[in-house]
N, C-alpha and C positions, 0 to 999 in steps of 0.2 A: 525108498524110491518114491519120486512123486510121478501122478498122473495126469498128461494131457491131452486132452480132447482136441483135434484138429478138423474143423469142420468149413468146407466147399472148399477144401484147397485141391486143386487137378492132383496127378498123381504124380508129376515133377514136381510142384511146388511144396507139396507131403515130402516127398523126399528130402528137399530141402531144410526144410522145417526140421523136422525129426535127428537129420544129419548135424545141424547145429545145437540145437537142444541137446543130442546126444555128448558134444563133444567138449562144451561145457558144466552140464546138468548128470547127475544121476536119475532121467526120468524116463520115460517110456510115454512115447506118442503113439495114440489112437486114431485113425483115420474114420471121419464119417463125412458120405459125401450130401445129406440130405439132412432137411429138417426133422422126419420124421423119424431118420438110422439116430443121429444123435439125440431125441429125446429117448428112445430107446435105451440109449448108450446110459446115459443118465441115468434112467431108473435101476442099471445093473453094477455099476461102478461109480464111484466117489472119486472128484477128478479135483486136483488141487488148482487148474488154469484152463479153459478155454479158447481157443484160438478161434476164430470167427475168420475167414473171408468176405469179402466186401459184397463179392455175386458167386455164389455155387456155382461151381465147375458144373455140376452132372446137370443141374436143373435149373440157373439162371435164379433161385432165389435170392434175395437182397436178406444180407447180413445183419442189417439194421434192423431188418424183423424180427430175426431171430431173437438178437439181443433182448427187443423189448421184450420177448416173450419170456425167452429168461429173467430179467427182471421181475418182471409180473408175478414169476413162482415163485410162493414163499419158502419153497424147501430148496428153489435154487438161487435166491437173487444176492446169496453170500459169496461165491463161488467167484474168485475174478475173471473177467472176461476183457478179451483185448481183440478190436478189431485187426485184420491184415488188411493193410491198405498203403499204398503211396501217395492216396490224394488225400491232406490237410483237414477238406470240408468234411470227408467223411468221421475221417477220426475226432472231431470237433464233437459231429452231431452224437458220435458211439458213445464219445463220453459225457453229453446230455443227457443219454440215456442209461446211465450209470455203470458202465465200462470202464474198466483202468485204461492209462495211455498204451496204446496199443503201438504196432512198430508195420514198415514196408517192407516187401520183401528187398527192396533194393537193399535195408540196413543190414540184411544174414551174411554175417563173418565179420559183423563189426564188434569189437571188445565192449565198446559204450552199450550196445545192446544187452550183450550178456550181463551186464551189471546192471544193467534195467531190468530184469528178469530177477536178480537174486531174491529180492520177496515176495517171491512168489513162488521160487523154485528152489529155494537153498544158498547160502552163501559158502557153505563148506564145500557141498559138490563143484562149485565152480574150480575148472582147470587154471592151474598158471601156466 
């Protein structure tokens, strides 16, 4: 089973997240809604993907922070990490900052998606 971090997503957009993942992934999504819950999280479980939000739902933090700060740690800047975003510019700058291409929420339920995800999450788990 792989493991994913899901971090500043509100708690419908978590839903969603996890609903999709689930339904073509064999993974288990982890909700954190803070910079600080998910470093945390991090230090207690080995996560095969990170999912970033663009602004934290709970606290209005910018996602792009995060990332860089991920990056920055050497024990974590292996880990791929994919912003959530709809807007272009951001996912441009995440992946300046050493982020894989990350995806919008509008993409969830699209098959292209899922198959953007296979290296990262499994090609076998994937549903036909």
């Amino acid at each position: 089973m792989k493991h994913v971090l899901s971090v500043g997503q509100c708690g419908f957009d978590h839903s969603a997240i996890g609903r999709f993942l689930g339904q073509h992934f064999e993974v288990k999504v982890t909700p954190s809604a803070t910079v600080a819950d998910a470093t945390r999280q991090l230090t207690q479980q080995t996560y095969d993907l990170i999912l970033v939000n663009r602004q934290f739902d709970a606290d209005g933090s910018e996602g792009l922070d995060f990332i860089r700060q991920l990056k920055a740690a050497p024990e974590l800047q292996s880990i791929p990490v994919m912003l959530v975003t709809n807007f272009r510019e951001y996912a441009q700058q995440a992946e300046l900052l050493g982020a894989v291409a990350g995806f919008g929420k509008s993409e969830l339920g699209s098959p292209a998606l899922a198959k953007r995800l296979v290296p990262y999450l499994g090609e076998a788990a994937v549903s036909q």
